[in-house]
ROSE-4610 file (N, C-alpha, C; in Angstrom, 1 decimal, always signed):
// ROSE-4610
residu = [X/X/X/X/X/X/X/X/X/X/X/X/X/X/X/X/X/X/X/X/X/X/X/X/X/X/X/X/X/X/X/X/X/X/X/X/X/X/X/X/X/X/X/X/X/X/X/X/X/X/X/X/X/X/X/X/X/X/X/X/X/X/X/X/X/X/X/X/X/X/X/X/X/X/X/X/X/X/X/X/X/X/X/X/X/X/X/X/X/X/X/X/X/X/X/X/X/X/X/X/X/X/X/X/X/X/X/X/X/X/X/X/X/X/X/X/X/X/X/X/X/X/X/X/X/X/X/X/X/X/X/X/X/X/X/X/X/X/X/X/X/X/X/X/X/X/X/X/X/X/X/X/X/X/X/X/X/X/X/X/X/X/X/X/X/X/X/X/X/X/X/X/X/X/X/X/X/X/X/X/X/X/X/X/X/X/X/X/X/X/X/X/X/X/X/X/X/X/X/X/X/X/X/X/X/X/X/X/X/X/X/X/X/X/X/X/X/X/X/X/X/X]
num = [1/1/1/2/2/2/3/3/3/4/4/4/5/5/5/6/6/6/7/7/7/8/8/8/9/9/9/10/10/10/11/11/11/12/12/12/13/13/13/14/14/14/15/15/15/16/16/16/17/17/17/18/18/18/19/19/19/20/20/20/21/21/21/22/22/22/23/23/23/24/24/24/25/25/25/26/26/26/27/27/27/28/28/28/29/29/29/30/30/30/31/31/31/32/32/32/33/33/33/34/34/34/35/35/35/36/36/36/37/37/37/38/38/38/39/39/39/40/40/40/41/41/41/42/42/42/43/43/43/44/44/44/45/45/45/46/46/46/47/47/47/48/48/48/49/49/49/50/50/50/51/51/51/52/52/52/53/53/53/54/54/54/55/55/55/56/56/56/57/57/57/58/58/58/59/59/59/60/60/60/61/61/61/62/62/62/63/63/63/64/64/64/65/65/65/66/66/66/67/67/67/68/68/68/69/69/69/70/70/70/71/71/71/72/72/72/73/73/73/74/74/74]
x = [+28.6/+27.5/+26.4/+25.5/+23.8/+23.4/+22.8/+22.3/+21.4/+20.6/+19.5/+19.5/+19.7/+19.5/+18.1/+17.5/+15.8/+15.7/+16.0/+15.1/+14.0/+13.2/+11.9/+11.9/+11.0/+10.8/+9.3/+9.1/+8.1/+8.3/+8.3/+8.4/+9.9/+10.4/+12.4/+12.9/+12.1/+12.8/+13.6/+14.2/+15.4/+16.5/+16.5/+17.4/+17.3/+16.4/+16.3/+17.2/+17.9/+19.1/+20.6/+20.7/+22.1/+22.1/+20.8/+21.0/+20.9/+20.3/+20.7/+22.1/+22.2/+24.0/+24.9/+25.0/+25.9/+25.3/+24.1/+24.1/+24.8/+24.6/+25.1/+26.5/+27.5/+29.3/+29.2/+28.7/+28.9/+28.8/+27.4/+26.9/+28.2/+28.9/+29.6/+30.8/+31.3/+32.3/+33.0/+31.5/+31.4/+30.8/+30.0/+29.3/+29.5/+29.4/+30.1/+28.7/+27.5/+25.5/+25.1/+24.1/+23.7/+22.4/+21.0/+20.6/+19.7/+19.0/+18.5/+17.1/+16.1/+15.1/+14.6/+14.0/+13.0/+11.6/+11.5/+9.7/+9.6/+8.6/+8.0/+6.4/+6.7/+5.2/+4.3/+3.5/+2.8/+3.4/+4.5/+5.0/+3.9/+4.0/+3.2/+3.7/+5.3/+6.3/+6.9/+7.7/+8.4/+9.3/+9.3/+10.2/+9.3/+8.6/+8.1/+8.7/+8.8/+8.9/+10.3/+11.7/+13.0/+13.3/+12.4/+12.8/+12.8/+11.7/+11.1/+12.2/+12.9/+13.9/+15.6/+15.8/+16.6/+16.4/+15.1/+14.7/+15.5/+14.9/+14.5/+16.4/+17.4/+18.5/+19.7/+19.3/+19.9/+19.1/+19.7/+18.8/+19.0/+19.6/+19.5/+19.0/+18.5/+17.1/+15.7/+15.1/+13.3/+13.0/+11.8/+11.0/+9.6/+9.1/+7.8/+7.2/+5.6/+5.3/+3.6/+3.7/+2.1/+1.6/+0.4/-0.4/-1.2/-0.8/-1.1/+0.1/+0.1/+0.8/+0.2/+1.3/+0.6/+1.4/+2.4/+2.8/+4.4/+5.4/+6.7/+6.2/+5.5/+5.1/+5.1/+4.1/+3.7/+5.3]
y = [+4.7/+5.1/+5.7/+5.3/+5.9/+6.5/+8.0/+9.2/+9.9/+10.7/+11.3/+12.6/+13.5/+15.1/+15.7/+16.3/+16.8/+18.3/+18.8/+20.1/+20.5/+21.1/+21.9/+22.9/+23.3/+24.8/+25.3/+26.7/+27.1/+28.6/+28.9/+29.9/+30.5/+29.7/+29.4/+30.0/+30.5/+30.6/+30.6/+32.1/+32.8/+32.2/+30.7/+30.2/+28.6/+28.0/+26.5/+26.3/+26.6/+26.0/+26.4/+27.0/+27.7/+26.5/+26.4/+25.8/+23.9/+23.9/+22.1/+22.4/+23.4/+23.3/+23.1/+23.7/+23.4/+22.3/+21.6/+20.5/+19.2/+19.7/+18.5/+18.6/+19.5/+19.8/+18.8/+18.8/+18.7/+16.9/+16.8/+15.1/+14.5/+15.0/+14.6/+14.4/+15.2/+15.4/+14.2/+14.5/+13.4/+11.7/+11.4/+9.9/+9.7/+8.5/+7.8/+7.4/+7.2/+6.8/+7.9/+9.2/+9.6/+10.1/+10.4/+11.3/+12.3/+13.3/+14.6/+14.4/+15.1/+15.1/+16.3/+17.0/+18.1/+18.1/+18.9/+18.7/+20.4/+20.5/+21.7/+21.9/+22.6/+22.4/+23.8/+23.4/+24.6/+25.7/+26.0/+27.2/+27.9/+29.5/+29.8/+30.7/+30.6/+31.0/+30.1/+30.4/+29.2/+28.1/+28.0/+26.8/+25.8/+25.3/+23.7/+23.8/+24.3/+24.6/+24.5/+25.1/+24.9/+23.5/+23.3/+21.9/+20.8/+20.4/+20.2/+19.6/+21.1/+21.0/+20.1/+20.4/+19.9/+18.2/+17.8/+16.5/+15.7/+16.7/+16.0/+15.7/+16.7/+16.3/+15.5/+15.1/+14.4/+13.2/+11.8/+11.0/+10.5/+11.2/+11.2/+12.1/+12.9/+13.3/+13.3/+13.2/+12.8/+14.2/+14.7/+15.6/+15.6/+16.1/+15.5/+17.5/+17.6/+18.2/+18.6/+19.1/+19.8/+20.4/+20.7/+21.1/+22.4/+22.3/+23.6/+23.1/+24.9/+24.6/+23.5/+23.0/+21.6/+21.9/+22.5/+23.5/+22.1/+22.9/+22.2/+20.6/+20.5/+19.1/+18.1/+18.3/+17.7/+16.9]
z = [+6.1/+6.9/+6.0/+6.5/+5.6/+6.3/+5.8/+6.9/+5.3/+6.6/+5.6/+5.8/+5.6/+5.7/+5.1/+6.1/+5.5/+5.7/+4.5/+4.5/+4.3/+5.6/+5.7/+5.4/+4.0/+3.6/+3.8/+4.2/+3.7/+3.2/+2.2/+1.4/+1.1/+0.7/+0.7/-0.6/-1.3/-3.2/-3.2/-1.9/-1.5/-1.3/-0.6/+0.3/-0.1/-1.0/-1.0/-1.6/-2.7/-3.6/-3.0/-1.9/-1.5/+0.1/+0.7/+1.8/+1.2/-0.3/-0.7/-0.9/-1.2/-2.2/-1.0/+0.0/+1.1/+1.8/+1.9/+2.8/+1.6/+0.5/-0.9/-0.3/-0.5/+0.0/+1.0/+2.4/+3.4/+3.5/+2.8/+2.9/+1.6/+0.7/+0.0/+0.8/+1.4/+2.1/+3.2/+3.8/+5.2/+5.2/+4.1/+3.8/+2.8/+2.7/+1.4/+1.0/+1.3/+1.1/+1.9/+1.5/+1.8/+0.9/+1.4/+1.0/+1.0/+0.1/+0.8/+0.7/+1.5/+1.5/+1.4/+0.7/+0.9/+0.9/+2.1/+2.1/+2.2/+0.8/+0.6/+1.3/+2.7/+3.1/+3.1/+1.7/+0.5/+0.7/+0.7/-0.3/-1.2/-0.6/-2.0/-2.7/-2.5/-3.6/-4.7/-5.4/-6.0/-5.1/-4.4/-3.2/-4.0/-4.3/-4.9/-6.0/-6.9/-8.4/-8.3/-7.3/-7.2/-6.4/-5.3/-5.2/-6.2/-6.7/-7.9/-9.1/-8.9/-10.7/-9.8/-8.6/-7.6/-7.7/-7.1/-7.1/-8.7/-9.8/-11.0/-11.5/-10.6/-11.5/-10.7/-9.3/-8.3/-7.8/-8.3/-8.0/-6.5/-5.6/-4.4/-3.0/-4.2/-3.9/-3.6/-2.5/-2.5/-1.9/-2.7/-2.8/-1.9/-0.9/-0.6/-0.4/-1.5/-1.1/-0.5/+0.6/+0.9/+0.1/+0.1/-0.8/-0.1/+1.1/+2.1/+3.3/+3.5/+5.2/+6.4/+6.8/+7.6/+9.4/+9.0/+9.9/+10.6/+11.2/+11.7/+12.0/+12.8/+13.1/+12.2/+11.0/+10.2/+9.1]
């Protein structure tokens, strides 16, 4: 089965690498093709800059970021 997990951050420094690290356990666990998505929407903490290094070392990873708050919707 192929499934996609998306995390939405906005200002996450705190919590973006602890909430990829358990959704990574979980998608490892349960699918055999999966993968993650994060959308950094403008953070004006480091949350881009830790998704970013996240994206660069899991190639099942896609990164998407705003460049301002575009708000839940978006």
């Amino acid at each position: 089965m192929n499934i996609s997990f998306v995390i939405f951050c906005f200002n996450e420094e705190g919590n973006i690498a602890r909430v990829f690290e358990q959704t990574h356990q979980f998608a490892q666990a349960n699918f055999h093709t999966f993968e993650i998505i994060i959308v950094n929407d403008g953070s004006a903490d480091n949350t881009g800059k830790i998704a970013d290094e996240i994206a660069h070392q899991f190639s099942f990873v896609n990164y998407i970021a705003h460049t301002t708050n575009m708000g839940i919707g978006m």
